[in-house]
N, C-alpha and C positions, 0 to 999 in steps of 0.2 A: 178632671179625672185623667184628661190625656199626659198631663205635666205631672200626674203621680206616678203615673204607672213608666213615664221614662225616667223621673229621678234616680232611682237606686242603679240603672242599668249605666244611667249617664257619670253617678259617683265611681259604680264598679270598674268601670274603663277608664277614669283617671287614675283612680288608684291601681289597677294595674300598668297605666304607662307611669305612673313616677315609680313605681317599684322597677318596674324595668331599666327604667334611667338610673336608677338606684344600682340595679346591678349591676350595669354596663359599666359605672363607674368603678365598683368594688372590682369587677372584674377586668376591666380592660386600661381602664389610666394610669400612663407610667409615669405621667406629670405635674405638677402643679405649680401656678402662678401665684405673686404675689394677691394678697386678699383671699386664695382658696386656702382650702384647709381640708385635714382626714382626724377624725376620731372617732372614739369606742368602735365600730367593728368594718370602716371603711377600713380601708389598703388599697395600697400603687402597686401594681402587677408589672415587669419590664414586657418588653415585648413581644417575648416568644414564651413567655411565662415561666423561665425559671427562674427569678425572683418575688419574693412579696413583701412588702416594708409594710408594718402596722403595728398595732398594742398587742401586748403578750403580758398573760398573769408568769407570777413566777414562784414557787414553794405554796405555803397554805395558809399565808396573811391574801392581804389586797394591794401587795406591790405588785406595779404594772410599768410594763418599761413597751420603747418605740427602738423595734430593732428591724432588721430583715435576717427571713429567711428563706431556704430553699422550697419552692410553692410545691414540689414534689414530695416533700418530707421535710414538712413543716414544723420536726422536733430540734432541726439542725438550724441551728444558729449563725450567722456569719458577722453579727454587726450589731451591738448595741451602744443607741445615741445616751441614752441616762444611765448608763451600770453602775454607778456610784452614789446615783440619787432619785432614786424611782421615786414612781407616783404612789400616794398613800391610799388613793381610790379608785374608782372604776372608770375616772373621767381623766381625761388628756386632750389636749389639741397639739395637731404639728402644723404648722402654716410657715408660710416666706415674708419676708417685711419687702418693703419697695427698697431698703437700700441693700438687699442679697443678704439676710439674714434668716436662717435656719432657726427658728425658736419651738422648741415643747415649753406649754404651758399646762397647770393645773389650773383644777374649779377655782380658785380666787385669783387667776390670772397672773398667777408669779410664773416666774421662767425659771422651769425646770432643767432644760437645757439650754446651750443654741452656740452656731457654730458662727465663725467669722470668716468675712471672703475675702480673696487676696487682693479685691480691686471692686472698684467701683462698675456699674454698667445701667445701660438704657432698658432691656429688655429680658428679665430675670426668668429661669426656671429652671426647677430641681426635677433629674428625673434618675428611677430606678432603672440602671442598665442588666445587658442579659449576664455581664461579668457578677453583679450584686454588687457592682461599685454605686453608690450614692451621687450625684456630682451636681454640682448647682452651675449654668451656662449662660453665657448673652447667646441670647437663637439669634442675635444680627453678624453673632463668630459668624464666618462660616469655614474656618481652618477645621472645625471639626477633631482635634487633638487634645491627646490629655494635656499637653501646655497650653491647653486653652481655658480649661476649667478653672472657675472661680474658687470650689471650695470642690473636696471630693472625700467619699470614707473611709476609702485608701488607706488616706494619711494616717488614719486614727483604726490601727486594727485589736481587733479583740481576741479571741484565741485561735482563730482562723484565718491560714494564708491561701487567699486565692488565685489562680491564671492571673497574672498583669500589677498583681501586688507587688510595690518592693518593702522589702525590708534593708535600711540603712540610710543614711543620711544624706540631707538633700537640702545642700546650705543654699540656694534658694528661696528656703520660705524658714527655714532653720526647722524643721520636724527630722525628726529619727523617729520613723515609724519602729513597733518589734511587735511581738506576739505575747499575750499575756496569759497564763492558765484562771482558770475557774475554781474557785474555795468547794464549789459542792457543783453534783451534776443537776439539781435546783433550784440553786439561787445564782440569779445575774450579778454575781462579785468578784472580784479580784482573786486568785490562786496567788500560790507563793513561787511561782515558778516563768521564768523569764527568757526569752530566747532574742539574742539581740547583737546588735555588734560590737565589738572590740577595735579600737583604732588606734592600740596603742602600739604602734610599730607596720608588720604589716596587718593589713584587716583578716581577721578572722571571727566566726560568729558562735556563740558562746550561751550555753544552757544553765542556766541556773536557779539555784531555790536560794532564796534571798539574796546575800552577798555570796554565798558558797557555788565554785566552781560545779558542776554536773558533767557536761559532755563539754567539746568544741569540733570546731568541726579542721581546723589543725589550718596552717598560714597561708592565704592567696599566693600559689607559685607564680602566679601570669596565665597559667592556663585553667586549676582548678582547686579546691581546696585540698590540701592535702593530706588531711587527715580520710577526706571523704574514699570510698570506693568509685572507680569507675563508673561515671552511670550506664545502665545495663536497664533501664526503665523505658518501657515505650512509650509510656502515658505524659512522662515529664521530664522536659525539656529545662534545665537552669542556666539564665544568663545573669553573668556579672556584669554591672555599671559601673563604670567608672571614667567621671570627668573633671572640670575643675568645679561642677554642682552638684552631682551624684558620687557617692559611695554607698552601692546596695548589691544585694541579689532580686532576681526578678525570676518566677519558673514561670513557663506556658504551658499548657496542655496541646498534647499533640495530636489531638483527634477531638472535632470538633463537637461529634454526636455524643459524648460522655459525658460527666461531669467528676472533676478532680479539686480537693482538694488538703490542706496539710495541716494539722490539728495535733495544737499543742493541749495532752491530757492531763487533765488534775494532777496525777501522780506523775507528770515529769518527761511524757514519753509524747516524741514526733513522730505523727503518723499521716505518712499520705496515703489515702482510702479514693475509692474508683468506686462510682456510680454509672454503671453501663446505659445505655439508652432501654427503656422498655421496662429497666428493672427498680425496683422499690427498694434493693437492699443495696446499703454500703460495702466494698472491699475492701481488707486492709494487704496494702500492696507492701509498705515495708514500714519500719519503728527503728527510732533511735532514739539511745539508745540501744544497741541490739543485743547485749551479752556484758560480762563482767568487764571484760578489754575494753570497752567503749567508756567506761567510767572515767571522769580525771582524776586523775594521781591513784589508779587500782592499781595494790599492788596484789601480786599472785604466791 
């Protein structure tokens, strides 16, 4: 009678410590090794929680894609690993292979995605940083730099440019990263509209919807683009790269408690937007785009 009357007590407190493990995990890991894995409603948190990498439905089928977003406002997007090939149902897995392979699979175990590393290592993991960069690492580095990272999501941006992003070329691993718009504000697809660089002559970076010119932002003098305004912005700080491996721009945010960043819209317009500390709503700080004159080749 005594071993009845403790069974359900003794079931009840395991099942609340593995729900707790459970959550600690959904809530607190920004990591994963080879052999672990996150799906249907796990997620990797960065550290100070303003990132969250996991499954997202998207329109009103059962595609579902493995993106991150902002864990404070979790409508905003910064990063999707399958935009081109989502999953057809409710099930996904993301895991690491032992030779530093980034794989999404579906329920029959096809690969959905997966990313390639730039080098081989002993001691593999992928973890969500507080920038939303993705980055897969040997933890026996301990240089601790982005020319350390294996693989990073960086490289492969979606319609959002973040603090430490560049955009431009980076003969190195040969990626030209750019910025790509979205076809609808709910489906995870391709737009028609492109922001990217130009190297034919000197570099300048160049908006457009399909092959047609849009905006640019007018020829690297040596000190700044010349088409651009002055910056006059206290939130964003733009550095040009240029070496004999980089040709890019880079912005930082200059106030660490905010969050910034620069978002190419459906219809064609750059906008950097300011998320203050404390607050739940986006800023739109400036567009370009900004008037007729910004157009290429408007004539008046």
């Amino acid at each position: 009678m005594l071993i009845e009357t403790l069974a359900f007590p003794t079931f009840f407190y395991c099942l609340i410590a593995f729900s707790s493990t459970l959550l600690q995990f959904c809530i607190a890991a920004n990591t994963i090794s080879p052999g672990q894995s996150i799906s249907d409603i796990l997620t990797l948190v960065s550290s100070d929680h303003v990132f969250e990498l996991g499954f997202f439905p998207s329109g009103y089928n059962k595609s579902r894609y493995l993106g991150i977003w902002y864990k404070k406002t979790p409508g905003i997007l910064v990063w999707i690993a399958n935009q081109n090939n989502p999953l057809t149902d409710t099930y996904g897995v993301f895991t690491i292979t032992s030779n530093g392979t980034l794989l999404l699979l579906d329920q029959r175990n096809h690969t959905i995605w997966y990313s390639n590393s730039s080098r081989a290592a002993q001691t593999l993991v992928a973890q969500v940083l507080d920038s939303g960069n993705l980055i897969l690492i040997d933890v026996n580095d301990t240089s601790n730099s982005s020319e350390s990272y294996l693989w990073k999501s960086f490289d492969y941006p979606f319609n959002i440019w973040l603090p430490g992003m560049m955009i431009g070329k980076d003969t190195s691993n040969g990626l030209d990263p750019f910025l790509t718009s979205c076809s609808d504000s709910n489906i995870a697809s391709p737009g028609d509209f492109t922001y990217r660089f130009d190297y034919w002559g000197l570099p300048e970076i160049i908006l457009r919807r399909g092959s047609t010119r849009k905006y640019r932002t007018g020829l690297w003098n040596g000190v700044r683009f010349s088409g651009l305004p002055i910056p006059v912005n206290q939130y964003f700080v733009s550095v040009f790269r240029l070496n004999k491996e980089l040709l890019g721009r880079i912005y930082n945010s200059t106030n660490e408690f905010h969050n910034t960043r620069i978002t190419l819209s459906q219809s064609g317009i750059l906008q950097g937007l300011l998320l203050k500390k404390g607050s739940s709503e986006w800023t739109i700080m400036n567009a370009m785009p900004n008037d007729l004159c910004d157009n290429y080749g408007q004539w008046l």
